[in-house]
C-alpha positions in Angstrom: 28.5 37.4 -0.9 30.8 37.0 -4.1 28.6 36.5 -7.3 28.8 33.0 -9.1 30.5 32.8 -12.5 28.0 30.8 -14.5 30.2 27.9 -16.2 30.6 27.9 -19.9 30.8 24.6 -22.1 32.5 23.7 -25.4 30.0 24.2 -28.4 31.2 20.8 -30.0 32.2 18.8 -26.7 30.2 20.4 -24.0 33.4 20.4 -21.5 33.6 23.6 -19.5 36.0 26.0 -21.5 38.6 28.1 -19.4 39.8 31.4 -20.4 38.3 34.5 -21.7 34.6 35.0 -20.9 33.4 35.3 -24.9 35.4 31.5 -25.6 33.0 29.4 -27.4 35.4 26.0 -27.8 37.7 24.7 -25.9 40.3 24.1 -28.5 41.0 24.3 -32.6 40.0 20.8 -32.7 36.4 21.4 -30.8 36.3 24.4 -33.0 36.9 23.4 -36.5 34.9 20.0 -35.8 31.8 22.1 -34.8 31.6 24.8 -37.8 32.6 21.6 -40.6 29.6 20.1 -39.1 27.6 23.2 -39.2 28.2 23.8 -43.0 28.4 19.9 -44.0 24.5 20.0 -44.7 24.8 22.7 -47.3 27.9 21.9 -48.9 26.5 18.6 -49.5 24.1 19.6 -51.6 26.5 21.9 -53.8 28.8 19.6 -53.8 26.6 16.9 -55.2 25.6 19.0 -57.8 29.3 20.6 -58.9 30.0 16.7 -59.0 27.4 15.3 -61.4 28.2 18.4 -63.7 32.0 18.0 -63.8 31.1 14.4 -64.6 28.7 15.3 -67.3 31.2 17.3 -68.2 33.4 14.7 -69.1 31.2 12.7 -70.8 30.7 15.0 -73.2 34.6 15.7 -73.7 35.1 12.4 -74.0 32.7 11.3 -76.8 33.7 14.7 -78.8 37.2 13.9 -80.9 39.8 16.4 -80.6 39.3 16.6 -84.2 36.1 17.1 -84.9 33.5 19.9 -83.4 30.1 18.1 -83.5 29.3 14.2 -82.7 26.1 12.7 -82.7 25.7 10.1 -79.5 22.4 8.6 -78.3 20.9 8.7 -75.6 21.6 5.4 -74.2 25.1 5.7 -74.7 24.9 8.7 -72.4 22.9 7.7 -69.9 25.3 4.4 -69.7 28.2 6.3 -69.3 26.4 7.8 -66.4 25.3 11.5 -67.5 22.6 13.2 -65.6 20.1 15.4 -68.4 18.9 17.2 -64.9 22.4 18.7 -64.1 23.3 21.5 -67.0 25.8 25.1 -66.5 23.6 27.3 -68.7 21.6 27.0 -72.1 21.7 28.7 -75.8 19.0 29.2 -77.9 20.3 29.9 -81.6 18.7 31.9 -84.1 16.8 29.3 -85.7 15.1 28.2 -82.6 17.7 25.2 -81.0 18.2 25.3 -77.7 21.6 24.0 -76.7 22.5 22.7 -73.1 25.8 22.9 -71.6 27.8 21.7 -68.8 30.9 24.3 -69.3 31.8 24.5 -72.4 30.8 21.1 -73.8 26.9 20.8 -74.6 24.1 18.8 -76.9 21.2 19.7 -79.0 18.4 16.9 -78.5 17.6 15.7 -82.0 14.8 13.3 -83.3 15.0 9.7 -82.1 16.8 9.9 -78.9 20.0 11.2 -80.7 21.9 14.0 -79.3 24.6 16.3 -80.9 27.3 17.4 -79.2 29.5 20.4 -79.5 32.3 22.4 -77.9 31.8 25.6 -77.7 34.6 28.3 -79.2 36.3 30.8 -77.4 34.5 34.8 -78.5 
């Protein structure tokens, strides 16, 4: 008696798939579909994250004139523009003891009363 191929389906759609016996998906469509969905958890999260710091980002750039390299700004201001103090790139403790925040090259020193200063930092 001739042995029974056991039917495989589409990951994504779950219609049988003809062809060669290691196919997964049926087409590019089935295929593409099912691994965006697969990694759209994760990237979500990352992406989430690159977004609030590209916009802190530009908060920063945008309250720091072109012509001058420090600005102070409070903290209102910044949280009305929408900047996120959770979301910084790295941090940079100078030799008398400030520790600087940055979100790329832009970042702020918490001073006394709310007020933050914000600097650019300089090529090396």
């Amino acid at each position: 008696m001739p042995e029974q191929k056991e039917t495989k389906t589409c990951l994504f759609c779950k219609k049988p798939v003809k062809g060669r016996s290691d196919k997964k998906f049926c087409d590019d469509y089935c295929r593409a579909a099912y691994n965006n969905e697969l990694k759209s958890a994760a990237n979500n999260y990352i992406r989430n994250v690159n977004n609030a710091l590209g916009k802190n980002r530009r908060i920063l750039e945008s309250l720091l004139p072109e012509t001058e390299s420090t600005v102070k700004a409070n903290k209102d201001k910044l949280i009305e523009k929408g900047f996120q103090f959770k979301y910084h790139t790295h941090q940079y403790t100078a030799k008398n003891g400030n520790t600087y925040f940055y979100c790329y090259e832009y970042g702020y020193l918490p001073l006394d009363n709310n007020w933050y200063l914000i600097v650019k930092r300089t090529e090396e």
